[in-house]
Backbone as a printed PyTorch tensor [residue, N CA C, xyz], in Angstrom:
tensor([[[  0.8420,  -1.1670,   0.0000],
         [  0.0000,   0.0000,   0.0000],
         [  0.8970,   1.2440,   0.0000]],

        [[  0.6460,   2.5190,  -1.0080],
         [  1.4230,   3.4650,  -0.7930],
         [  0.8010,   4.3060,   0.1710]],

        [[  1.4820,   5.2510,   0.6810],
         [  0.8210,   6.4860,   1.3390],
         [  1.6500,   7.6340,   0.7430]],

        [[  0.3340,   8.7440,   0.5440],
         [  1.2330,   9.7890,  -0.4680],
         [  1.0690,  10.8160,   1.0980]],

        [[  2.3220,  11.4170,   1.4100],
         [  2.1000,  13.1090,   2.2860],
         [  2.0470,  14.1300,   1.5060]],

        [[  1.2510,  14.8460,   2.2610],
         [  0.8500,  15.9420,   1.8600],
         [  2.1070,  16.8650,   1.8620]],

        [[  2.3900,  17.6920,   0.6210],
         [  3.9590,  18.0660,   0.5960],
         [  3.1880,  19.2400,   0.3780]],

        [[  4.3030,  20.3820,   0.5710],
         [  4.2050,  21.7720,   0.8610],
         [  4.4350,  22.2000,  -1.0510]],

        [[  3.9930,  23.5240,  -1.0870],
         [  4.0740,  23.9500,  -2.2460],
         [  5.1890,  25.1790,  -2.5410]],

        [[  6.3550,  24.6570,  -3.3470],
         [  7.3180,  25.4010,  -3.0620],
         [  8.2370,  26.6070,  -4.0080]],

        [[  6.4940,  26.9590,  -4.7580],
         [  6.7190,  28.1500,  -5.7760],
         [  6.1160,  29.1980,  -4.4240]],

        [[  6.0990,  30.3080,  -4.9870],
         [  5.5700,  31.6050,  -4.5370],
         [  4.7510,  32.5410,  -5.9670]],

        [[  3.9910,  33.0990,  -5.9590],
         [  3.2120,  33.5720,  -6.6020],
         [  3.8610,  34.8200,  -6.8270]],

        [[  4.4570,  35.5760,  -6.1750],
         [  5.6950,  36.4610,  -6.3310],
         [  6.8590,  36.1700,  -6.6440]],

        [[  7.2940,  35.5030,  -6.8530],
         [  8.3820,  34.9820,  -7.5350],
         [  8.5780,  34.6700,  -9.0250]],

        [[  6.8560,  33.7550,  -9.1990],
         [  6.7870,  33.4900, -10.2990],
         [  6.4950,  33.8530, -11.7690]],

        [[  5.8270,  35.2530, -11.2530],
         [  5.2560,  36.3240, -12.0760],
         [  5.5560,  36.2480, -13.0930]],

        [[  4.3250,  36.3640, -14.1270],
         [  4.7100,  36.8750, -15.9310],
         [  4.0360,  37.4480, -16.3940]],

        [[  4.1460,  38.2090, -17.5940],
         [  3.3040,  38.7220, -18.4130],
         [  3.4360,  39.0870, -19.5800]],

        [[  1.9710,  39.1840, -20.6200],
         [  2.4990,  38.7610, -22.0110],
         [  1.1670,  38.8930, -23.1080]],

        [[  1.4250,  39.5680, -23.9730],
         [  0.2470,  39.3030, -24.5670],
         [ -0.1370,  38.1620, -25.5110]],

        [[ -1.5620,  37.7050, -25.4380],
         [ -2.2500,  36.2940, -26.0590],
         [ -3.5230,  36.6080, -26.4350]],

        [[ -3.7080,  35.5900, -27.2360],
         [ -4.6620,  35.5680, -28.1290],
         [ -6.0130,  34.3330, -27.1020]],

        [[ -6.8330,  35.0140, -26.3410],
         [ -7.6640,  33.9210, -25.5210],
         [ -8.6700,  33.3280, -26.6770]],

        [[ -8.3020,  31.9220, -26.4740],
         [ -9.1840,  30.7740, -27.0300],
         [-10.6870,  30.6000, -26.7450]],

        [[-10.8740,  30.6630, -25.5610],
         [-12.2340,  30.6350, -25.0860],
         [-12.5540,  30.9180, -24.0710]],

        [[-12.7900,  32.8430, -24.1210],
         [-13.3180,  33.8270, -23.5490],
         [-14.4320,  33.7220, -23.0330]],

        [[-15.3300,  32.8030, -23.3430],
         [-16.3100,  32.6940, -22.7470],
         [-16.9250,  31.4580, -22.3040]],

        [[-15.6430,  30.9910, -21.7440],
         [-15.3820,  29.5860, -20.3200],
         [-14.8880,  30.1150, -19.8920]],

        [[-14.1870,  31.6610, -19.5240],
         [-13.0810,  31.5330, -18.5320],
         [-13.6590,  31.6740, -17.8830]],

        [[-15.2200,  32.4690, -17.2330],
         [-15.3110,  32.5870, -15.8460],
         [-16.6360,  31.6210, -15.6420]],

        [[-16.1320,  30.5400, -16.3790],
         [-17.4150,  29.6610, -15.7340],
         [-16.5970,  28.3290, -15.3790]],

        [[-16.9130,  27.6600, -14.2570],
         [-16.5990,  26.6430, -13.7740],
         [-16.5050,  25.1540, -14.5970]],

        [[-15.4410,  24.1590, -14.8730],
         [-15.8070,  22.9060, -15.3540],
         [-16.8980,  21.8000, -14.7130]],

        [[-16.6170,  20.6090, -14.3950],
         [-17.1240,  19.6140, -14.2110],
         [-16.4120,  19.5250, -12.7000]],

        [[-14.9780,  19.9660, -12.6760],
         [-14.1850,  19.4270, -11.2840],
         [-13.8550,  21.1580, -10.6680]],

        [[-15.2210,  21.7770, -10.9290],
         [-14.8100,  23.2400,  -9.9700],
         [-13.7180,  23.9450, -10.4780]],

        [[-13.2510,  23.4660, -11.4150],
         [-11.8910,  24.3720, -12.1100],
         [-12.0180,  25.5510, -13.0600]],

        [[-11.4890,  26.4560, -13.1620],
         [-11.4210,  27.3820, -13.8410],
         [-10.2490,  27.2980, -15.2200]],

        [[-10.9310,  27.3790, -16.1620],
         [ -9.3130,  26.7640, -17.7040],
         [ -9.6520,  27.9480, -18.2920]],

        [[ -8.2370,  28.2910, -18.9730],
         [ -8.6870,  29.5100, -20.2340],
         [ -7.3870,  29.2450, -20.8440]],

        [[ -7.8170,  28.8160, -21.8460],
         [ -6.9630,  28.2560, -22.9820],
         [ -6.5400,  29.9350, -23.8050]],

        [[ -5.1310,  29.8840, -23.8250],
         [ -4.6470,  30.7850, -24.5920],
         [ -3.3820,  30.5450, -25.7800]],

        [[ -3.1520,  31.6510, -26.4160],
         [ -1.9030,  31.1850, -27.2570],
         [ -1.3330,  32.4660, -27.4200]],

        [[  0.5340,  32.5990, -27.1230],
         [  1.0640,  33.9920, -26.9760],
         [  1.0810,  34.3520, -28.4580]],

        [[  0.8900,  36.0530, -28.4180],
         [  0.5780,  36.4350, -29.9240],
         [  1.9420,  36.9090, -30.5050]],

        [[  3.2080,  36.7160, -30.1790],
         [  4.4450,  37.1300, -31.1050],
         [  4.8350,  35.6030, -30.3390]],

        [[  6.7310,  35.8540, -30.9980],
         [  7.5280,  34.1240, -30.7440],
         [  8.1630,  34.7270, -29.4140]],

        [[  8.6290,  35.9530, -29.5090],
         [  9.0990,  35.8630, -28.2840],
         [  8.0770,  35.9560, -26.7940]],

        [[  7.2830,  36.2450, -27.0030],
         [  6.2350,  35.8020, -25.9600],
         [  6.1690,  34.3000, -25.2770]],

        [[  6.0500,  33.4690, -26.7460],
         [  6.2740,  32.2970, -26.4210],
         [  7.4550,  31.6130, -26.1610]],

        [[  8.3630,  32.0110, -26.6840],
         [  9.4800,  31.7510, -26.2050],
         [  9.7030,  32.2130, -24.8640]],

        [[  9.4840,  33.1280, -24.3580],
         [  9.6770,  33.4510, -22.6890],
         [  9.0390,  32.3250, -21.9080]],

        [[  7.4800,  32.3660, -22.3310],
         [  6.5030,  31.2480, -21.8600],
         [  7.4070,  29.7880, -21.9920]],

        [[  7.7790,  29.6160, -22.8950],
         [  8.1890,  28.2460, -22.9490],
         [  9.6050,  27.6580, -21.8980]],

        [[ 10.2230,  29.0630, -21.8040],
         [ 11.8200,  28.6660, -21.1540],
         [ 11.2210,  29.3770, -19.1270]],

        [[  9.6140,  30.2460, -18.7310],
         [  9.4420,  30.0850, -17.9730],
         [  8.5360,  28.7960, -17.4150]],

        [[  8.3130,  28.1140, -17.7190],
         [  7.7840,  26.8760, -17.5040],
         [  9.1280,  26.1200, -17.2220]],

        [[  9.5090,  25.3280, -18.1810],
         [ 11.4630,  24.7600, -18.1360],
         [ 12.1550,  25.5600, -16.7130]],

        [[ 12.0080,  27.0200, -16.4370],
         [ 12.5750,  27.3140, -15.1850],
         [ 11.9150,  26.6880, -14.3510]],

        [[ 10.9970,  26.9800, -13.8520],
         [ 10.2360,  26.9060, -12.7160],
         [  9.7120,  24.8440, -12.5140]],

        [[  9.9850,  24.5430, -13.4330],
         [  9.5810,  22.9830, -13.4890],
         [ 11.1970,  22.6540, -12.8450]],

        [[ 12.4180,  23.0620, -13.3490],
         [ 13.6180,  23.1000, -12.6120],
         [ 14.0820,  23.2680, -11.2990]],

        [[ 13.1300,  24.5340, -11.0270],
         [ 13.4240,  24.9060,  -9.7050],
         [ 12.3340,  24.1560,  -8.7200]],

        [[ 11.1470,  23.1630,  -9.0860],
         [ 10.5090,  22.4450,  -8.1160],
         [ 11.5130,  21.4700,  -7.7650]],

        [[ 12.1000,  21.2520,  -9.1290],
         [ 13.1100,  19.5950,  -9.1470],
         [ 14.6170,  19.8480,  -7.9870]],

        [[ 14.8040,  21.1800,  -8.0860],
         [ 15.7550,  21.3510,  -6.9090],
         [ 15.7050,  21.5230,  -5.8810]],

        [[ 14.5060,  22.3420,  -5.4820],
         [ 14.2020,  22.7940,  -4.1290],
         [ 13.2250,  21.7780,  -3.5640]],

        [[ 12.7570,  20.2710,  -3.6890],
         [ 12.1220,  19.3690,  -3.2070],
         [ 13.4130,  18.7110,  -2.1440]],

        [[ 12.6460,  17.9300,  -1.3440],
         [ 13.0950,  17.5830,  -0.4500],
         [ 13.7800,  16.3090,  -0.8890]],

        [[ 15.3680,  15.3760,  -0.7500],
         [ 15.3780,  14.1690,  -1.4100],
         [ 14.4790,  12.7100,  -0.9530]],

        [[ 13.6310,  13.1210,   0.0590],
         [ 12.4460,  12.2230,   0.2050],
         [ 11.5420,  12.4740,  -0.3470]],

        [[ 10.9290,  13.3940,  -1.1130],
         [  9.9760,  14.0460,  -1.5630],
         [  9.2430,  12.8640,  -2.8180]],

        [[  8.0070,  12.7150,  -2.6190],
         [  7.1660,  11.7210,  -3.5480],
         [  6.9770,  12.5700,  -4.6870]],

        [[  7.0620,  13.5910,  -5.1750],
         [  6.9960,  14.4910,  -6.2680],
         [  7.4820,  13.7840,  -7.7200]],

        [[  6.9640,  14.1060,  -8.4340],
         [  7.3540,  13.6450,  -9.5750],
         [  6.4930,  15.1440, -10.7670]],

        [[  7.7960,  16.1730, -10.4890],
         [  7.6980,  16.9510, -12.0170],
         [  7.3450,  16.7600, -12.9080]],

        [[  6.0770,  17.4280, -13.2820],
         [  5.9310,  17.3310, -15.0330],
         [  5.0290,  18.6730, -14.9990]],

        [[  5.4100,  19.4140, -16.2170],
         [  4.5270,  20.4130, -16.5440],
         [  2.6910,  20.0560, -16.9010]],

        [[  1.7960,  20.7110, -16.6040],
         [  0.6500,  20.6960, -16.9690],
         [  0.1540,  21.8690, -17.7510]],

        [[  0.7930,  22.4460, -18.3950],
         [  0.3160,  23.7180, -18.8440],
         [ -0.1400,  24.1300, -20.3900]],

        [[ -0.1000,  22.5700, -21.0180],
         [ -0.9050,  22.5220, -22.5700],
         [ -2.0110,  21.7300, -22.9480]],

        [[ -2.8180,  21.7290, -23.2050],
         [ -4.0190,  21.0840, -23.5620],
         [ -3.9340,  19.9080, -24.4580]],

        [[ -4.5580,  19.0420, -24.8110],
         [ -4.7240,  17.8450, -26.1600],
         [ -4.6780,  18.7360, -27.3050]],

        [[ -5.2270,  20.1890, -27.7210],
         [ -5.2570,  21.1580, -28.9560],
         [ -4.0770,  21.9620, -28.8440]],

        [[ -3.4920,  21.3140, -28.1060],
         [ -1.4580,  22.1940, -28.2980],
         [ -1.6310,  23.7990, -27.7120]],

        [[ -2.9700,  23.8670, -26.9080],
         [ -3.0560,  25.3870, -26.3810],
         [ -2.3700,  25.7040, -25.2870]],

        [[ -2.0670,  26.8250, -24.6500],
         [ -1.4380,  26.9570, -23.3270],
         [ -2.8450,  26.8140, -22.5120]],

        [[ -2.9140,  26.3750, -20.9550],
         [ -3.9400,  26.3450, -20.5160],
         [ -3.7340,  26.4890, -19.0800]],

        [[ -4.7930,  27.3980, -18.0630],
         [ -4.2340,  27.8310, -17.5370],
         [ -5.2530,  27.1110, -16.4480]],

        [[ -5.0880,  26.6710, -15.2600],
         [ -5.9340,  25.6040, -14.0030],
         [ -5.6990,  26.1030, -12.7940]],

        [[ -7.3680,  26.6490, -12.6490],
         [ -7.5540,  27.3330, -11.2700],
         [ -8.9490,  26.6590, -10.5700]],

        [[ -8.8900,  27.4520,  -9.2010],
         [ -9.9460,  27.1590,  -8.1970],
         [-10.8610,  28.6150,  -8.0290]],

        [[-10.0190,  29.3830,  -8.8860],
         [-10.8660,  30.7100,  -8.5920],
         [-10.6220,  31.7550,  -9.8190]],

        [[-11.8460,  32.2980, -10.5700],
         [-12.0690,  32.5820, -11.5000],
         [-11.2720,  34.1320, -12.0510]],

        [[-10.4260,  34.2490, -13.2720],
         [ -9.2990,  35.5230, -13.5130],
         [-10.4910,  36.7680, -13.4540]],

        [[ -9.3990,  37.4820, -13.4660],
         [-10.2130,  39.1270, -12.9550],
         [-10.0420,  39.5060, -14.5870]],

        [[-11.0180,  40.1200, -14.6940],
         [-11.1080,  41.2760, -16.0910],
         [-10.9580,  41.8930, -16.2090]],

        [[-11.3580,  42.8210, -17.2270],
         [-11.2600,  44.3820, -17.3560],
         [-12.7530,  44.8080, -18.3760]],

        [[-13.1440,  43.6500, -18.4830],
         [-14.7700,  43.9930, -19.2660],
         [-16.0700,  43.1830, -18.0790]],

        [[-16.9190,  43.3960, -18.1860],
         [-17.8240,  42.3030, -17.9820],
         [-18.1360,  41.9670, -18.6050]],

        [[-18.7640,  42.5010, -20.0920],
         [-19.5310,  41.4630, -21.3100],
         [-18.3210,  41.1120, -22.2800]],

        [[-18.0020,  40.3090, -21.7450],
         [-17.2570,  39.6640, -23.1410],
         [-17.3220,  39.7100, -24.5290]],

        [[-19.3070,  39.2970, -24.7840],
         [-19.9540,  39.1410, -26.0580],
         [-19.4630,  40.7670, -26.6020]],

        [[-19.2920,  41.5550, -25.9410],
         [-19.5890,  43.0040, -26.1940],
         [-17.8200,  43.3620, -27.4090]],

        [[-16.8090,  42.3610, -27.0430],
         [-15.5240,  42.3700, -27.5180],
         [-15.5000,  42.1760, -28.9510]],

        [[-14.4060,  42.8500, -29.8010],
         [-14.4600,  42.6560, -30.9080],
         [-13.4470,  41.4930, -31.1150]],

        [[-13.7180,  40.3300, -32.5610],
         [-12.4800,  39.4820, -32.5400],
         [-12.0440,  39.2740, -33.7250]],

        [[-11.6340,  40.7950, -33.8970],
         [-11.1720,  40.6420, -35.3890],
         [ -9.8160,  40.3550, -35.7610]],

        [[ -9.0020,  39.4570, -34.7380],
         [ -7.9250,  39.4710, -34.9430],
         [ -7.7690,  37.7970, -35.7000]],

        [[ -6.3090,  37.7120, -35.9340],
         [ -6.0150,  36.7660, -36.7550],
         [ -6.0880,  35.4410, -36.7420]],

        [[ -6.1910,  34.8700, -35.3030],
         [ -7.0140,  33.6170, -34.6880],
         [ -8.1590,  33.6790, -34.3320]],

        [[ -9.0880,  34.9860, -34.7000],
         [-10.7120,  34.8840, -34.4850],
         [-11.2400,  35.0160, -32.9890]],

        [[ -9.9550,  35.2220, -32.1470],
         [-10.4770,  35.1460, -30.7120],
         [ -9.8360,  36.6430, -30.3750]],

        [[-10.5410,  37.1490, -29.0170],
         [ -9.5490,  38.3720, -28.5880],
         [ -8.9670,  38.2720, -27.9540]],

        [[ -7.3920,  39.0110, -28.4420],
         [ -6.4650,  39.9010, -27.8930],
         [ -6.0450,  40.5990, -26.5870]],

        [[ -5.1270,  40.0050, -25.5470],
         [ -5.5970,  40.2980, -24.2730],
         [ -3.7650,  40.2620, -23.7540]],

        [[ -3.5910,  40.8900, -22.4720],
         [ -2.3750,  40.9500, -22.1350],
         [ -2.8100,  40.6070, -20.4880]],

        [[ -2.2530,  39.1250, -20.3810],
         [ -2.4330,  38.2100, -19.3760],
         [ -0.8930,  38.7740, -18.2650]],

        [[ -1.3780,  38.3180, -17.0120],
         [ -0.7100,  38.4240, -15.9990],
         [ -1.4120,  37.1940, -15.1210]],

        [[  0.0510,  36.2120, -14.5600],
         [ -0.5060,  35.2340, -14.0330],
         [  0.4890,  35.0040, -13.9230]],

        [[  1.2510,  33.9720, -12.8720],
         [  2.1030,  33.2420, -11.9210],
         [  2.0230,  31.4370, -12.1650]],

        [[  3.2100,  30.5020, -11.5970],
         [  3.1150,  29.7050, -11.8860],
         [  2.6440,  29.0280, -10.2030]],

        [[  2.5790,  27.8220, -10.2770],
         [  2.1250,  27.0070,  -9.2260],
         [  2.5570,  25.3750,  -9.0680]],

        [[  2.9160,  24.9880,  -8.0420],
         [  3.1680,  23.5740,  -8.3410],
         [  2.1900,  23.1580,  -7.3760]],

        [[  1.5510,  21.6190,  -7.6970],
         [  0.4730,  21.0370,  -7.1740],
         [  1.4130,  20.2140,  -5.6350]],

        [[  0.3400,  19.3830,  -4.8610],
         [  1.3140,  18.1230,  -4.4380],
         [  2.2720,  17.5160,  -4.8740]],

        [[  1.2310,  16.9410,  -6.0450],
         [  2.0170,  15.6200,  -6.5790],
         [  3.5180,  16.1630,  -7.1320]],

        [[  3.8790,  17.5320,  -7.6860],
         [  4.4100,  18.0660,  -8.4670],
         [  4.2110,  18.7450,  -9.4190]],

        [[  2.7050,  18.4970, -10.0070],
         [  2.4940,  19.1910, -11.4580],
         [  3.0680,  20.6570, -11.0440]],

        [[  3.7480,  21.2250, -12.5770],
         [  3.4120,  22.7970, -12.4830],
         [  2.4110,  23.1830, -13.3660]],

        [[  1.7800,  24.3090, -12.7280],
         [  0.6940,  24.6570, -13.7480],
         [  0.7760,  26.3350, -13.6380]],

        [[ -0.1470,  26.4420, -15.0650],
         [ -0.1220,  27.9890, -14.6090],
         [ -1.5970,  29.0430, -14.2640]],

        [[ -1.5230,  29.7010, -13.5650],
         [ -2.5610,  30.5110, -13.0240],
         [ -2.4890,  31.6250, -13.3350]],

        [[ -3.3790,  32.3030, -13.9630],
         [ -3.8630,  33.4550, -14.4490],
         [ -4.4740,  34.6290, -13.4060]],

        [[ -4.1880,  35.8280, -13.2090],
         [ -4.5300,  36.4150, -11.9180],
         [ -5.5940,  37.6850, -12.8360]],

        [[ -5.0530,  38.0290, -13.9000],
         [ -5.6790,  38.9980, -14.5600],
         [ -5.5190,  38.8630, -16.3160]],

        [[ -6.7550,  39.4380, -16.4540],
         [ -6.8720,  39.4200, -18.3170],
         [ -7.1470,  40.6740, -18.5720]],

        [[ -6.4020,  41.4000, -19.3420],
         [ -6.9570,  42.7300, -19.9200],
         [ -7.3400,  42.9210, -21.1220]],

        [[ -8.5480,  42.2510, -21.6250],
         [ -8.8550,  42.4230, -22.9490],
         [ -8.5180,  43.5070, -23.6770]],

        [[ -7.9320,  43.8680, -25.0340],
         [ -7.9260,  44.6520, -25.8590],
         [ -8.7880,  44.8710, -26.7570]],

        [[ -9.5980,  46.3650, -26.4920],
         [-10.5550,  46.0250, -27.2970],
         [-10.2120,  47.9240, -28.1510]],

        [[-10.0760,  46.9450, -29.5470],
         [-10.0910,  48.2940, -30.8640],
         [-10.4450,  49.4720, -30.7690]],

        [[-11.8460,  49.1570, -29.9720],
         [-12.5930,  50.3550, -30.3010],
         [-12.8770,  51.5240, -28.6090]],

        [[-12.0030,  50.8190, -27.9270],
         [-11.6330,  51.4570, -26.6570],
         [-12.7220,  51.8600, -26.0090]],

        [[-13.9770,  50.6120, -26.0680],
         [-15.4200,  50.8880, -25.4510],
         [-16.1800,  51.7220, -26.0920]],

        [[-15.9080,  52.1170, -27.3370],
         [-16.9290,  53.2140, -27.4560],
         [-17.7400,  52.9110, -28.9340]],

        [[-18.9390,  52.7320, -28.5940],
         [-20.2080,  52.0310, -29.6050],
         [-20.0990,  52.6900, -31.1380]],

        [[-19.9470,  51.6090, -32.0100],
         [-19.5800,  51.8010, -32.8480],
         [-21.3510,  52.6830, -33.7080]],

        [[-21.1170,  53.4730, -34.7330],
         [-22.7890,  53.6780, -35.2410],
         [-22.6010,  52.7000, -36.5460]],

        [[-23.8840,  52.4160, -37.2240],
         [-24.8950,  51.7110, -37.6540],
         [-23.7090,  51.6930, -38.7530]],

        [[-23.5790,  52.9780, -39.3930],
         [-22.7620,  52.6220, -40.1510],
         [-21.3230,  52.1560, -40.6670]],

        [[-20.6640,  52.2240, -39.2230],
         [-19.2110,  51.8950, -38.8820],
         [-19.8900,  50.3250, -38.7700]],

        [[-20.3000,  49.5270, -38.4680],
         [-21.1080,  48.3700, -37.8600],
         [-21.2910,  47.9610, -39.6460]],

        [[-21.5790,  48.5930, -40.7360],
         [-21.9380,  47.7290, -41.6960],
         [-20.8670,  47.7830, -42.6690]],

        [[-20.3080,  48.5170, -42.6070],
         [-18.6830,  48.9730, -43.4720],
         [-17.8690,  48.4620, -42.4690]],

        [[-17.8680,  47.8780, -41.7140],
         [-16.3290,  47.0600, -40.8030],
         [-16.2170,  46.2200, -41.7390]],

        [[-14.8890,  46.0030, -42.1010],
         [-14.0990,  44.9150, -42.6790],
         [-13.8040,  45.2850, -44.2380]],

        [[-14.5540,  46.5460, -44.9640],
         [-14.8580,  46.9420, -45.9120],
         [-13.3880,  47.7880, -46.5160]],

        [[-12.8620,  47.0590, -47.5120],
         [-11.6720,  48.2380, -48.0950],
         [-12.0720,  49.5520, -48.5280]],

        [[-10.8080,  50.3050, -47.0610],
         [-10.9300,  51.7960, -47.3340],
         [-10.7850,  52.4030, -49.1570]],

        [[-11.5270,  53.0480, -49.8140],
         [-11.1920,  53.5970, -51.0630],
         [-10.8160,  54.8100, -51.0420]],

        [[-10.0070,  55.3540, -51.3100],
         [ -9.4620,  56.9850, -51.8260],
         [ -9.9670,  57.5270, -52.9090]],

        [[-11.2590,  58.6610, -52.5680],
         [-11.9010,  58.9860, -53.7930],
         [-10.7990,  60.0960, -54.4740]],

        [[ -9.9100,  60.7640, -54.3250],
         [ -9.0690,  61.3580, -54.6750],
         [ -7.9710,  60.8740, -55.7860]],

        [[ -7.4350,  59.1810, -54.9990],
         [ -6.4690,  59.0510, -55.8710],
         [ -6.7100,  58.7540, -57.1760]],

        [[ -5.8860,  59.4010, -58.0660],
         [ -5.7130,  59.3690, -59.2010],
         [ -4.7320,  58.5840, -59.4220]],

        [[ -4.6580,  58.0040, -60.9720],
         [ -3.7430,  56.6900, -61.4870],
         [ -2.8750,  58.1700, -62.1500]]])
């Protein structure tokens, strides 16, 4: 029979800090609960070096559980921080803070169809070891800087600007 102890968690939420802008996958699960009380919001960083930071802060911090564990420690490291759809994904108990309330209200005219947001969130290691990452805040970017578009900006969006001036 094994017995697992309950091991201490030996990131800090200040320590771990990042931030970065991404492209959120599905804006409108993040503040609703799964099946196991969890909070997910699948994202993807919108330049390489974004992701590249993301990728070599995960590799740190999965490093630094592997050193600073105890050599009795039942832990067994492994990152948790990508989905089965190759997304970054982020696993909480308590739902990220915004900067909108209506989501629906966001424009997503960007190049993955989802909006544009500059995340701030920290990493975390579980018991067992997982690291994962936690999202503390989302600041949606939105184009039109809240302010209601009229009827006719609304039917000409997406429409090539013409120059009645230029001449050939």
């Amino acid at each position: 029979m094994t017995y697992y102890t309950q091991e201490e968690t030996l990131l800090s939420p200040n320590e771990t800090k990042f931030r970065l802008e991404a492209w959120i996958m599905n804006p409108h699960e993040a503040n609703k609960p799964d099946l196991f009380d969890e909070y997910k919001v699948e994202f993807e960083p919108v330049s390489y070096s974004d992701y590249a930071e993301l990728e070599e802060l995960v590799s740190k911090w999965c490093n630094e559980v592997e050193w600073r564990k105890s050599q009795y420690s039942e832990k067994e490291v492994r990152a948790l921080v990508r989905n089965k759809r190759k997304f970054f994904i982020s696993s909480q108990l308590f739902p990220p803070k915004t900067n909108v309330e209506d989501i629906y209200g966001l424009s997503c005219n960007t190049p993955a169809g989802s909006p544009q947001a500059t995340i701030t969130g920290h990493f975390r290691d579980l018991p067992r070891g997982e690291v994962v990452i936690n999202i503390d805040y989302i600041d949606y970017n939105d184009p039109n800087n809240g302010i209601e578009l009229t009827e006719f900006e609304k039917e000409t969006a997406g429409m090539p600007v013409v120059d009645i001036d230029d001449d050939w």
